[in-house]
C-alpha positions in Angstrom: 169.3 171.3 158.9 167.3 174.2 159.0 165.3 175.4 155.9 165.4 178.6 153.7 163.7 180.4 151.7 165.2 181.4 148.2 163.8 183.6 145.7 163.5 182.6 142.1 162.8 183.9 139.2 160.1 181.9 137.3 159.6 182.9 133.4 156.3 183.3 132.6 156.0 181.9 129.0 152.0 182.9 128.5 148.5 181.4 128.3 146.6 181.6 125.3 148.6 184.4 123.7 151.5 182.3 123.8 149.5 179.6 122.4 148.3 181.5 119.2 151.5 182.9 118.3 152.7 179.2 118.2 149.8 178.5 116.2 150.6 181.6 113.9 153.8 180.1 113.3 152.8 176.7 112.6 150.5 177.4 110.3 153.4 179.8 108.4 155.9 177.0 108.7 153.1 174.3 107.1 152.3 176.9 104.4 155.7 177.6 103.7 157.1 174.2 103.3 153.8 172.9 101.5 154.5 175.6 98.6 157.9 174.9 98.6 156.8 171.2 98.0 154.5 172.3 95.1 157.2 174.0 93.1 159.7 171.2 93.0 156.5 169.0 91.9 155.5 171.5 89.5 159.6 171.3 88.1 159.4 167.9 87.7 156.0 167.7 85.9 157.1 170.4 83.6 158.7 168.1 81.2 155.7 165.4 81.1 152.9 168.0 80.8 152.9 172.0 81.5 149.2 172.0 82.6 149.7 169.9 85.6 153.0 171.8 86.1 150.6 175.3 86.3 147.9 173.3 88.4 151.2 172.7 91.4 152.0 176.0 91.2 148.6 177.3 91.9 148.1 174.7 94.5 151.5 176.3 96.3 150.5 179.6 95.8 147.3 179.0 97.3 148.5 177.4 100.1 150.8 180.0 101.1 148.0 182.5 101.2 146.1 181.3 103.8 149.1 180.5 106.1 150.4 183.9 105.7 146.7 185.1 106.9 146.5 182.6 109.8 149.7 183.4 111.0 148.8 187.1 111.0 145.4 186.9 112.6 146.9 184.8 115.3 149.4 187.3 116.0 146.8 190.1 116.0 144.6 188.0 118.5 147.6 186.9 120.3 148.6 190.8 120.4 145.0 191.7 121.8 145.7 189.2 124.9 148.7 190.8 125.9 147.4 194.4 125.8 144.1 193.4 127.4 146.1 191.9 130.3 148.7 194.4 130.6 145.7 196.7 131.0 144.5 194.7 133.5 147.9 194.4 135.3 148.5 191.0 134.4 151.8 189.1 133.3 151.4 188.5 129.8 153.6 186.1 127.6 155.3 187.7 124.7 155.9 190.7 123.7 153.5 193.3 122.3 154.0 194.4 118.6 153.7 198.0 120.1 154.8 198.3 123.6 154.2 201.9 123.9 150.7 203.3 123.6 150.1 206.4 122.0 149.0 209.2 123.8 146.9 211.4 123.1 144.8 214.3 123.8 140.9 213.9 124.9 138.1 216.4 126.5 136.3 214.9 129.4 133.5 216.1 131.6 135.3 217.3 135.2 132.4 215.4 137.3 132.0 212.0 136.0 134.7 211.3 133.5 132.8 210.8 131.0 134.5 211.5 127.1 132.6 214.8 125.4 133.3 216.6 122.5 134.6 220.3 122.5 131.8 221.4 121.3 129.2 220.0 124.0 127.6 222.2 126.1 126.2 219.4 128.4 127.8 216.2 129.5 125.5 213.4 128.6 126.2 211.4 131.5 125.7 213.4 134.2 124.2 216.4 132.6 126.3 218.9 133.7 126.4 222.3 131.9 129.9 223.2 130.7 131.3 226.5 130.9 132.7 228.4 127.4 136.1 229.3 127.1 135.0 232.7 127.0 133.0 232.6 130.1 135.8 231.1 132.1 138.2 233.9 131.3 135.6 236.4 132.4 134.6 234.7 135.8 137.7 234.1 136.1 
Protein backbone atom coordinates (compact mmCIF):
# COMPACT_ATOMS: atom_id res chain seq x y z
CA UNK A 1 0.00 0.00 0.00
CA UNK A 2 1.61 3.00 -1.05
CA UNK A 3 1.63 6.10 1.16
CA UNK A 4 0.22 9.68 0.69
CA UNK A 5 0.58 12.75 1.69
CA UNK A 6 -2.58 14.77 2.82
CA UNK A 7 -2.83 18.26 3.85
CA UNK A 8 -4.43 19.33 6.99
CA UNK A 9 -5.37 22.03 8.52
CA UNK A 10 -3.99 22.33 12.14
CA UNK A 11 -5.66 25.30 14.42
CA UNK A 12 -3.31 27.11 16.03
CA UNK A 13 -4.87 27.88 19.48
CA UNK A 14 -1.78 30.31 20.84
CA UNK A 15 1.20 30.51 23.22
CA UNK A 16 1.20 32.74 25.97
CA UNK A 17 -1.46 35.12 24.54
CA UNK A 18 -3.78 32.36 24.67
CA UNK A 19 -2.64 31.61 28.04
CA UNK A 20 -3.37 35.16 29.55
CA UNK A 21 -6.68 35.61 28.04
CA UNK A 22 -7.56 32.30 29.91
CA UNK A 23 -6.14 33.71 32.83
CA UNK A 24 -8.19 37.04 32.28
CA UNK A 25 -11.13 35.03 32.33
CA UNK A 26 -10.46 32.99 35.26
CA UNK A 27 -9.74 35.53 37.38
CA UNK A 28 -13.29 37.39 36.04
CA UNK A 29 -15.16 34.14 36.60
CA UNK A 30 -13.51 33.74 40.38
CA UNK A 31 -14.41 37.41 41.05
CA UNK A 32 -17.65 37.14 39.76
CA UNK A 33 -18.91 34.13 41.45
CA UNK A 34 -16.92 35.19 44.81
CA UNK A 35 -19.25 38.55 44.94
CA UNK A 36 -22.08 36.72 44.01
CA UNK A 37 -21.27 34.56 47.14
CA UNK A 38 -20.89 37.60 49.35
CA UNK A 39 -24.31 39.02 48.67
CA UNK A 40 -26.34 36.01 49.45
CA UNK A 41 -24.11 35.88 52.77
CA UNK A 42 -24.64 39.39 53.29
CA UNK A 43 -28.80 38.47 52.80
CA UNK A 44 -28.68 36.09 55.21
CA UNK A 45 -26.76 37.99 57.92
CA UNK A 46 -29.08 40.93 57.45
CA UNK A 47 -31.58 39.67 59.89
CA UNK A 48 -28.93 38.64 62.81
CA UNK A 49 -26.77 41.88 62.46
CA UNK A 50 -26.69 44.67 59.60
CA UNK A 51 -22.91 45.38 60.28
CA UNK A 52 -21.68 42.08 59.28
CA UNK A 53 -24.32 42.22 56.43
CA UNK A 54 -22.33 45.71 55.15
CA UNK A 55 -18.80 44.07 55.98
CA UNK A 56 -20.02 40.92 53.06
CA UNK A 57 -20.98 43.35 50.80
CA UNK A 58 -17.76 45.27 50.89
CA UNK A 59 -15.83 42.05 50.84
CA UNK A 60 -17.87 41.20 47.29
CA UNK A 61 -17.50 44.46 46.02
CA UNK A 62 -13.88 44.34 46.63
CA UNK A 63 -13.38 41.26 45.14
CA UNK A 64 -14.91 41.99 42.01
CA UNK A 65 -12.62 44.96 41.57
CA UNK A 66 -9.57 43.42 41.19
CA UNK A 67 -10.92 40.54 38.94
CA UNK A 68 -12.44 43.01 36.64
CA UNK A 69 -8.63 44.69 36.53
CA UNK A 70 -6.89 41.31 36.13
CA UNK A 71 -8.97 40.22 33.47
CA UNK A 72 -8.44 43.44 31.68
CA UNK A 73 -4.67 43.70 32.00
CA UNK A 74 -4.45 40.20 30.82
CA UNK A 75 -6.28 40.96 27.77
CA UNK A 76 -4.24 44.09 27.17
CA UNK A 77 -0.99 41.91 27.61
CA UNK A 78 -2.48 39.06 25.79
CA UNK A 79 -3.44 41.79 22.99
CA UNK A 80 0.29 43.06 22.91
CA UNK A 81 1.41 39.33 21.92
CA UNK A 82 -0.68 39.08 19.15
CA UNK A 83 0.23 42.40 17.57
CA UNK A 84 3.89 41.95 18.29
CA UNK A 85 3.81 38.60 16.44
CA UNK A 86 1.64 39.62 13.74
CA UNK A 87 4.29 42.28 13.21
CA UNK A 88 6.70 39.86 13.22
CA UNK A 89 4.79 37.54 10.71
CA UNK A 90 3.93 35.04 13.15
CA UNK A 91 0.69 32.93 13.83
CA UNK A 92 -0.79 34.37 16.78
CA UNK A 93 -3.70 32.80 18.89
CA UNK A 94 -6.77 34.85 19.23
CA UNK A 95 -7.95 37.56 17.93
CA UNK A 96 -6.73 41.14 18.19
CA UNK A 97 -9.16 43.70 19.90
CA UNK A 98 -8.31 45.95 16.79
CA UNK A 99 -7.40 44.04 13.85
CA UNK A 100 -6.95 46.92 11.67
CA UNK A 101 -4.20 49.41 12.39
CA UNK A 102 -4.62 52.91 11.82
CA UNK A 103 -2.88 54.65 9.32
CA UNK A 104 -1.59 57.41 9.32
CA UNK A 105 0.42 60.14 7.90
CA UNK A 106 4.40 60.67 8.98
CA UNK A 107 7.48 62.80 7.38
CA UNK A 108 10.58 60.79 7.00
CA UNK A 109 14.13 61.67 5.85
CA UNK A 110 14.36 60.16 2.00
CA UNK A 111 18.05 58.61 2.80
CA UNK A 112 17.84 56.72 5.92
CA UNK A 113 14.33 56.43 7.02
CA UNK A 114 14.56 57.98 9.79
CA UNK A 115 11.04 59.85 11.37
CA UNK A 116 11.67 63.98 11.28
CA UNK A 117 9.42 66.65 11.93
CA UNK A 118 8.19 69.12 9.18
CA UNK A 119 9.91 71.55 10.50
CA UNK A 120 13.64 70.00 10.48
CA UNK A 121 15.97 71.24 8.33
CA UNK A 122 18.47 68.42 8.99
CA UNK A 123 17.86 64.76 9.52
CA UNK A 124 19.45 63.75 12.73
CA UNK A 125 20.46 60.46 11.63
CA UNK A 126 22.18 60.93 8.74
CA UNK A 127 22.48 64.65 8.68
CA UNK A 128 21.15 65.37 5.56
CA UNK A 129 19.98 68.84 4.68
CA UNK A 130 16.34 68.97 3.65
CA UNK A 131 15.10 71.00 0.92
CA UNK A 132 12.03 73.82 1.65
CA UNK A 133 8.97 73.43 0.00
CA UNK A 134 9.62 76.55 -1.59
CA UNK A 135 12.97 75.65 -2.87
CA UNK A 136 11.76 72.55 -4.48
CA UNK A 137 9.06 74.28 -6.51
CA UNK A 138 11.75 76.64 -7.80
CA UNK A 139 14.51 73.92 -8.72
CA UNK A 140 12.03 72.25 -9.77
Amino acid sequence: MATKIVNKEIRYEGGREGLLSGLGIFYLVISIITCFVAVVLALLALNRNPDESLLWIALGIGSLIPGITLYIFCGAFADVLRLLKKLAGEKYGGTLSQPDLMEYETTICSQCGMSVNRGDSVCYRCKSVFKTESEERVGG
